[in-house]
N, C-alpha and C positions, 0 to 999 in steps of 0.2 A: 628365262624366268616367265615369260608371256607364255611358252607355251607349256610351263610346271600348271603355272595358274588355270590354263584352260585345261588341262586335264582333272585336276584336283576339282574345276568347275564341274567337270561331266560327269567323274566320280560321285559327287555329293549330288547331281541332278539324278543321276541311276540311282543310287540307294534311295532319294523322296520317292521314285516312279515304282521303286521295285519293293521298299516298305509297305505299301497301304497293298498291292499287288499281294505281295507274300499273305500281309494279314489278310485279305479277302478268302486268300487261296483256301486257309484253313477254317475258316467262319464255316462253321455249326449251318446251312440254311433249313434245318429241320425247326419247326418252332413247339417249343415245350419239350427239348431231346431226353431230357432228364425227368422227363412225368414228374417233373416236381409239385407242376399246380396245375389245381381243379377244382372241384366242387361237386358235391354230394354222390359223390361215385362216378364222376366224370370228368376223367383231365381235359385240359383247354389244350385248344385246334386239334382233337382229334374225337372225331365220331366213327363207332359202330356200326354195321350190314351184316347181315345173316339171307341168304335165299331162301332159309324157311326161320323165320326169326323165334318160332317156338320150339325148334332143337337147340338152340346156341344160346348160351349163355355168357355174356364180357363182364369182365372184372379189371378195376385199376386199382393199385396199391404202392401205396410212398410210407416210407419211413426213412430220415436221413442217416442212420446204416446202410440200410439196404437198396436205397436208392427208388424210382421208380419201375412198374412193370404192367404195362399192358396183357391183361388173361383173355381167351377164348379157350371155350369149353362145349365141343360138338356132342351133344347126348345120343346122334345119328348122326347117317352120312350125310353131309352138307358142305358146304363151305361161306367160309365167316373171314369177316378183316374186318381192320381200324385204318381206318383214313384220315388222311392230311391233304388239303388241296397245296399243290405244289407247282411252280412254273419258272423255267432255268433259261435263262439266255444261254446262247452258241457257245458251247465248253465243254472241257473233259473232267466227269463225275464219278466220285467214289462212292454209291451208296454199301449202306453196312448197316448190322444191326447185332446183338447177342439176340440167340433165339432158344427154346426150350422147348419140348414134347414129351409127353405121357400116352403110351396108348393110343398111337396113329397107328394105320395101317401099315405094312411094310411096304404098297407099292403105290400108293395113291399121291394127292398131292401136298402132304406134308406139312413142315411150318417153313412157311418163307417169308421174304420181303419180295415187294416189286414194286413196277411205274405202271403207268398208262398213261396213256396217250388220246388225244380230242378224240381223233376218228377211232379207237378202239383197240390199238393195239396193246397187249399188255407183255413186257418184260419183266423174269421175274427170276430170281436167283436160285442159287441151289437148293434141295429141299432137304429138310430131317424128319424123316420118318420113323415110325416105330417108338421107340424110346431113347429120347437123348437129353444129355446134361447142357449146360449152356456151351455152344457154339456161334461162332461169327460168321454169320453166311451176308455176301456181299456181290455185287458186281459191278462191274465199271459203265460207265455211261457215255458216250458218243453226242452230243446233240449239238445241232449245225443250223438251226433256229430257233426263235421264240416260241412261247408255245406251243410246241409239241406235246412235252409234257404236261397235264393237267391234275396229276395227284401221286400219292404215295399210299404204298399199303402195306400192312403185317399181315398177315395170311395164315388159314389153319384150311388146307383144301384150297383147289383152285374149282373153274370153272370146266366139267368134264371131269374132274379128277373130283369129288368131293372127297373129303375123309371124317375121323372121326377122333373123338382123344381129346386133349388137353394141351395147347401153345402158351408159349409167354415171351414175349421182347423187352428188351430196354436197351440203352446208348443207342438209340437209332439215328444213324446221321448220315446229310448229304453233302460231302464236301467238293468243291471244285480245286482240283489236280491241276497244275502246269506242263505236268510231262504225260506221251503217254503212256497209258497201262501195259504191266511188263507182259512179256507173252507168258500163255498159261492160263491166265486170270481169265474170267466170264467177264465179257465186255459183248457192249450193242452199240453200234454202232449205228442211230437211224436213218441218216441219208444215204446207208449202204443196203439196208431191212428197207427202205420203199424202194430203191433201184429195183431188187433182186424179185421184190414182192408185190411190183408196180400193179402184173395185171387182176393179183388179188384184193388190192386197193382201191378205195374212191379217186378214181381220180376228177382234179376239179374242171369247168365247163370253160373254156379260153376264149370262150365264145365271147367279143366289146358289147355285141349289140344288146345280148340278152340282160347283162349286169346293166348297162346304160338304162332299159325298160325296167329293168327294177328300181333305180333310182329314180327314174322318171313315177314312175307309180307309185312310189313311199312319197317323193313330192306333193305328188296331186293328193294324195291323203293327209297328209298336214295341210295342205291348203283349205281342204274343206272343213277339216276340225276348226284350223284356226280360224275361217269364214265365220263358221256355229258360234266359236266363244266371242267373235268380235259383234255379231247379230246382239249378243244377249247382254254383253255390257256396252252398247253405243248410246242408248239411253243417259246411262253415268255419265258416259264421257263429254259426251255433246252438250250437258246439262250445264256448263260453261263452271260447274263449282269443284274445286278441290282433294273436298272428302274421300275421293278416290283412292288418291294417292297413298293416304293414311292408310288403308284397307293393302295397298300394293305394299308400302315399305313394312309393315308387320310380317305379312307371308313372307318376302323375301327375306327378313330377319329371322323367323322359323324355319325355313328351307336351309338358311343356314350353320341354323344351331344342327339340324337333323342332319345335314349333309356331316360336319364333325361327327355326327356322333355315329354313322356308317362304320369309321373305323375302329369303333371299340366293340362294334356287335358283327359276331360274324353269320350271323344267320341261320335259316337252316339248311345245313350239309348236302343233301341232297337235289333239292331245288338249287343252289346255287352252282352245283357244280355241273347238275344237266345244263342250265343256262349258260354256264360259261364252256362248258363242251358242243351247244351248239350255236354261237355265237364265234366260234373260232373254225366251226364245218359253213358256216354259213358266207364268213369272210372269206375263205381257205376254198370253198368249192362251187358259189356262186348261186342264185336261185332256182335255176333249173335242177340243182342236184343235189337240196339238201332235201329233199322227200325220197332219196332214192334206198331201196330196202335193205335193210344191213347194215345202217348206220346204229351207232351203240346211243341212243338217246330216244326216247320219246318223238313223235312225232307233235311240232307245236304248231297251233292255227295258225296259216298265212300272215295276218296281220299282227301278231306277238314280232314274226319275222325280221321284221323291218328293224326295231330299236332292237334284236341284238343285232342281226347286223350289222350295224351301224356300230354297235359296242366293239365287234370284235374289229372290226376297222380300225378303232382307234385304238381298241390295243394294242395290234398291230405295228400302227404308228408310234405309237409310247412306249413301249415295253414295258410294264410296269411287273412289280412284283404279284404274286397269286392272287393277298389282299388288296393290293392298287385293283387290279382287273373286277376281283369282286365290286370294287366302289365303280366301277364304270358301268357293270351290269346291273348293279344297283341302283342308280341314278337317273334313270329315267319316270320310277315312278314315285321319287320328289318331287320332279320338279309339273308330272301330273299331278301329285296333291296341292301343291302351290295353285294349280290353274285350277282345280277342284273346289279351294276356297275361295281365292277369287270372281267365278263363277256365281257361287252360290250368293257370294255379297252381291253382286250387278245385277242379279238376278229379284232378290229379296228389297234391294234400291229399289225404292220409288218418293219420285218427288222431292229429292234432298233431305230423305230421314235415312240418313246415314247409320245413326246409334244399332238402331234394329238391326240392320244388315250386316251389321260392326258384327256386333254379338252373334247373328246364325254365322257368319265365320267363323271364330273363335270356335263356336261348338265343334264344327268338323280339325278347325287346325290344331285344338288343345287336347282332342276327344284321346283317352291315354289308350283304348284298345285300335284307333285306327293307328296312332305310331307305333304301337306295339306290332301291328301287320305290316307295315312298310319298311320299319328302322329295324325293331328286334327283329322280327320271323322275316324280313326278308325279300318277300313278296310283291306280288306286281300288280294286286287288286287293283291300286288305283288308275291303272293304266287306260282298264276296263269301264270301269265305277266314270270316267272323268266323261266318253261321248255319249253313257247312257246319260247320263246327270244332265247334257248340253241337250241330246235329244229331246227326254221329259220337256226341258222347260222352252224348246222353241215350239215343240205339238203342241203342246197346251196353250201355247199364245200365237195357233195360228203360223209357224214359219212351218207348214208339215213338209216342205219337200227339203229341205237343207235340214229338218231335224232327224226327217228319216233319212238320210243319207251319214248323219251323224250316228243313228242307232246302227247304220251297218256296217263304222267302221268299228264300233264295240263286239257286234257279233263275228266280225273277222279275228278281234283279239281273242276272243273267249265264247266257246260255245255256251257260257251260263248267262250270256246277254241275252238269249233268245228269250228268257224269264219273266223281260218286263215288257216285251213285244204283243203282248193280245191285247192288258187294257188300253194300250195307248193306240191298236189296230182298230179297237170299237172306237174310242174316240174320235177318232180321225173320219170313221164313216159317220159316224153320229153327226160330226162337227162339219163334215166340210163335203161330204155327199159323197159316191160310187167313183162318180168323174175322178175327183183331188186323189182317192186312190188309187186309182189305175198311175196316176202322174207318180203319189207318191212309191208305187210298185217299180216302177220303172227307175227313181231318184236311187233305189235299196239294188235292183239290180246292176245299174251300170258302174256303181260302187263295188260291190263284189267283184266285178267283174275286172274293175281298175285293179282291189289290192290282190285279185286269186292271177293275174295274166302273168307275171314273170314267174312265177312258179308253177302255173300250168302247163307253159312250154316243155314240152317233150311227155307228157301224161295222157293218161286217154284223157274224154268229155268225162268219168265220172269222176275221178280223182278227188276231187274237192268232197265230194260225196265219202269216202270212201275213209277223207282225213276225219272228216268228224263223226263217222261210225267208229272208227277207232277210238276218238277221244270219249266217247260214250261207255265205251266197255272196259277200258284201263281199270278203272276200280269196278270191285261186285259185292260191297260190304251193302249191309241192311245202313251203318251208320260210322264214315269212314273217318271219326274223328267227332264229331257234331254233336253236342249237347241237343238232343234233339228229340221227336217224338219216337223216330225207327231206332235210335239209342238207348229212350228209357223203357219202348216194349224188349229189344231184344240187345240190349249190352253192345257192345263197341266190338266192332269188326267180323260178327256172324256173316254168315253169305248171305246176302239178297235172293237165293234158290229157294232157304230152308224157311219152311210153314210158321206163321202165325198161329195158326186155327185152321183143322180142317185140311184143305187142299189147297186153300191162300198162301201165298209165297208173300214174304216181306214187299219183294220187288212191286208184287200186283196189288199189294192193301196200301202199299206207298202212292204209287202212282194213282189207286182210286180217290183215295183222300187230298193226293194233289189237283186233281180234276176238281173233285168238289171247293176247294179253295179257289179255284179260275171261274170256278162259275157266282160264286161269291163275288169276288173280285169284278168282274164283268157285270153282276148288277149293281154294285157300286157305283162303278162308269156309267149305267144306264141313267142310276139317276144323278149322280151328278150334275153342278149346276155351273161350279168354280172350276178354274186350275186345282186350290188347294183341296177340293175335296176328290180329284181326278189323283191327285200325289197320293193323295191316304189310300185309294184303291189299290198303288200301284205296291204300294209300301204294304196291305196286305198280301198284295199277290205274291209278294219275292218274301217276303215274312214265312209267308206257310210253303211257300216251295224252298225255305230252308229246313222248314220244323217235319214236313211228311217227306219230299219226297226222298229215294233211296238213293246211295252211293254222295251221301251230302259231306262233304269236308267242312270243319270249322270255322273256317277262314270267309264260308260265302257269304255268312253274318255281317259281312262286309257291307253289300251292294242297299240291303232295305236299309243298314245304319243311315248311309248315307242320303236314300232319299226320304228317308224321315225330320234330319235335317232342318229343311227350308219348311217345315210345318210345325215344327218342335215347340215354336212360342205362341201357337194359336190357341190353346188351351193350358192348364195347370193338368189335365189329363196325360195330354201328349207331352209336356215335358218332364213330366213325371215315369212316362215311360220311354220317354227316348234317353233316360238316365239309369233305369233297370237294363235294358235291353245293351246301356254304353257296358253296363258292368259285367253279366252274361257274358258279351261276349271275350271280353279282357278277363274274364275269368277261364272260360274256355279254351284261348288264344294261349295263355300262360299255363295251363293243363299240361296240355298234348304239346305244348313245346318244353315243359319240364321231362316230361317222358323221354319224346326223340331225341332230348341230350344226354340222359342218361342211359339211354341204350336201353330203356324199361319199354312193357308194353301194357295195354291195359289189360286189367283182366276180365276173365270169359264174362264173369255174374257183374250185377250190377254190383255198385257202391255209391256211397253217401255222396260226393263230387259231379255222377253225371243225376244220377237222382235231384236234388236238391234245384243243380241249373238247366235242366230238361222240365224239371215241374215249372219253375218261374215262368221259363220261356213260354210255355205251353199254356199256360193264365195268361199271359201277356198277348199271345196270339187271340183268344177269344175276348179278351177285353177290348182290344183295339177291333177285334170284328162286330164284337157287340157297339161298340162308341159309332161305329162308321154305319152302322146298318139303323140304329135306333134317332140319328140326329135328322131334324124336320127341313123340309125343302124350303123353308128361311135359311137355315143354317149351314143347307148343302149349298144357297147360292149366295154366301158372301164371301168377299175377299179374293185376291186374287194369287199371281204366284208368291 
């Protein structure tokens, strides 16, 4: 009987283990398999790519008859997909899909499905070319870690193969199999595809000492930031009251509503998924060799570096699903806007008037277009935004060598730091003599030098040089996104090559117009008498180097928001316009991110949309240049930050 009972026990324990197991096995991990749901011509978790996005046109269509269907329509030779970010633990996969073609080529690269892979590898199933009715093209899947896989694609042409015609998918699914795939079937295998293809792969650096020197040098870099922000709120602190506190549990109350609300926005498709491709080369191949040439992603500043890094480590460690990993990559520049409002209240403290500092908080933590940049679209402005913010406000009161050392770990994250670098370079000569900059020259390079060293190792001496000529020339639009002034002379996305007038290039009437706003801005600084009227200089200088100069994305509407900010309650002016400019840019922000979800693009001619918020922005710039330029040397010296 005793030992009926212990089998009947193990029986009933095998069927709990092999229950949830079995249903796992067949679980859908495709999300939205059925294109059931979407919005206004674009189904959810899945975004559109085209390599010339004005040959291809996508289309999505649901009706419950007919189910859903993902369209691509090549007007030329090209190749176009729909993407899903995708990430499988160690198992054997059945991907599938029904596919359909009109008017492909007979030999090119057809309609498929496939994966890819972080470092670039892409498998991809058998292809229909020419003309075919619905067929199931599929193949098996091999993977032997996490991460590997980084997405999913529908395909009309590959990469080298373009083609041309008319695809459609639906039932797209990735199922995990128990047994493996029978022979016959296309199946990949990846831990047997890097064996075999090792020496055409990255492989990573096993090098302890150079990882250990990068850790060590992301250290020393948070050490100095958080140096900066503890300079600027020690006053608060030391002041033996309170009020602080309140000002801390509100941000961390908003941090956390925002942190929630990561997982219902997924962002935008392709910033998220370069970051999370190289945030997984970064963990996977170490510092020395995530700049090495061939890698399928963007090259990103040194100092972006570190926090993925760091992200992909803990994916790593967690495994999480696609969207778990998305919130990991996401997450860092929460919890900079948390120390970004923070800041600004320590900052705006003085003397135990809490209220006021209450409130210029709230402006930066409630402002709906900077969540709409961090939580909806994604982004990692604040990352950036948070040592420029600490820099301003310790030059301006005097800390200039721990400030400039904070302004160069923002120009490490992001080459558009270098933006607010001159007024506050006058200032600093103005203010503290020839000497103090030599000191603070030396504070900006041994900085550099700190976060550019583990990824210098094994590059020539120009390398660093060479990262940020690249990031220069990635985009060459007059106006790449940006409600702006290169947008409302010449519409959204012309080349920066093509004439204004004459033999003027957008490129060269941008950049002229941007000089004359630096030399505005620098007489500003001249006379200046305050911090706050040194802020308003800085705030025109990043203002008009969003509205002229060329290759401006929408998103850098970002950086002057923020330091218009800690001045925004000095007048009924400036907070009159720091609430046009809050709207601009959530207008702008919600634009071009309604477009890139719908797989639309702008069109050539203007329309009512960038017209309307390029005209405001472009009042708004000379009002505020006219207010800063016309107010009397009483006015330029009262008050402080």
């Amino acid at each position: 009987m005793r030992r009926f009972i212990a089998v009947v026990a193990l029986v009933l324990c095998a069927s709990w283990l092999w229950g949830p197991l079995c249903a796992f096995a067949q679980t859908n991990l495709v999300k939205n398999p059925d294109l059931a749901s979407g919005f206004d011509g674009a189904p959810a978790d899945w975004y559109a790519l085209s390599s010339d996005k004005k040959l291809t046109k996508f289309s999505w269509t649901y009706t419950p008859a007919a189910g859903g269907v993902l369209g691509i329509a090549n007007n030329s030779r090209t190749f176009s997909s729909w993407h899903q970010a995708l990430m499988l633990r160690p198992g054997i996969y059945k991907v599938s899909a029904e596919a359909r073609v009109e008017g492909a080529m007979p030999h090119e690269g057809g309609a498929n499905i496939a994966i890819s892979t972080f470092d670039g590898i892409q498998l991809i199933s058998n292809h229909l070319q020419g003309t075919k009715d619905w067929q199931t093209v599929s193949f098996f899947l091999i993977e032997d870690r996490w991460g590997d896989t980084t997405e999913l694609l529908c395909q009309l042409g590959v990469a080298g193969n373009p083609d041309t015609g008319r695809a459609s998918f639906r039932n797209i699914k990735v199922i995990e199999v128990s047994t493996p795939p029978p022979m016959g079937v296309v199946r990949f295998n990846l831990a047997a595809i890097r064996t075999l293809y090792k020496d055409q792969l990255h492989q990573p650096d096993a090098t302890i000492s150079i990882r250990a020197t990068g850790i060590v040098c992301g250290i020393v870099l948070l050490a100095i930031l958080g140096w900066a922000l503890f300079e600027i709120a020690r006053p608060a602190l030391w002041a033996g009251q309170g009020a602080w506190m309140l000002a801390a549990g509100l941000m961390l109350a908003i941090t956390a509503i925002k942190f929630a609300a990561l997982f219902h926005f997924t962002g935008f498709y392709w910033d998220i998924w370069a970051k999370t491709n190289r945030a997984l080369l970064a963990a996977a191949l170490g510092p020395s060799k995530i700049y090495d040439p061939g890698l399928p992603v963007d090259a990103y500043p040194p100092g972006s570096l570190y926090l993925l890094w760091l992200s992909g480590w803990i994916g790593r460690l967690l495994e999480p699903t696609a969207n778990g990993f998305r919130v990991i990559v996401e997450t860092p520049p929460l919890i900079a806007d948390l120390f970004i409002g923070l800041t600004l209240y320590f900052a705006t403290w003085r003397d135990g008037r809490g209220p006021r500092a209450l409130i210029i908080m709230m402006l930066f933590a409630l402002n709906p277009a900077l969540i709409f940049d961090t939580v909806v679209w994604g982004q990692s402005d604040s990352v950036v935004a948070l040592p420029m913010i600490a820099a301003a406000i310790l030059i301006l009161t005097g800390r200039y060598r721990l400030g400039w050392s904070a302004a160069a770990i923002a120009m490490l994250a992001k080459p558009q730091a270098l933006a607010f670098t001159p007024p506050l370079a006058l200032w600093t000569l103005f203010n503290a003599g020839i000497g103090e900059c030599v000191w603070c020259a030396g504070a900006v390079a041994g900085t550099v030098v700190v976060g550019i060293l583990p990824y210098q190792l094994g590059h020539s001496w120009d390398w660093i040089i060479n990262v940020y000529k690249d990031l220069g020339t990635r985009f060459s639009e007059a106006s790449v996104g940006a409600f702006n002034f290169m947008g409302l002379i010449g519409g959204m996305g012309t080349p920066d090559t093509d004439k204004v007038f004459g033999g003027v290039s957008y490129s060269a009437f941008g950049l002229s117009l941007t000089c004359a706003v630096y030399l505005i801005a620098l007489y500003m600084i001249w006379r200046a008498r305050s911090a706050r009227a040194a802020l308003l200089a800085i705030f025109v200088a990043l203002f008009g180097f969003f509205m002229f100069a060329p290759r401006m994305h929408e998103r850098y509407l970002y950086y002057p928001l923020v330091f218009l900010i800690p001045i925004a309650l000095e007048s009924e002016f400036l907070t009159s316009i720091f609430g046009v400019v809050s709207a601009t840019f959530l207008f702008n922000l919600v634009y071009i991110k309604h477009l890139t979800d719908t797989s639309s693009y702008f069109p050539d001619h203007l329309n009512a949309a960038l017209i309307g918020a390029a005209s405001i922005n472009l009042a708004v710039f000379f009002a505020v240049t006219a207010y800063g330029l016309l107010r009397t040397p009483a006015e330029l010296s009262s008050g402080g930050t």
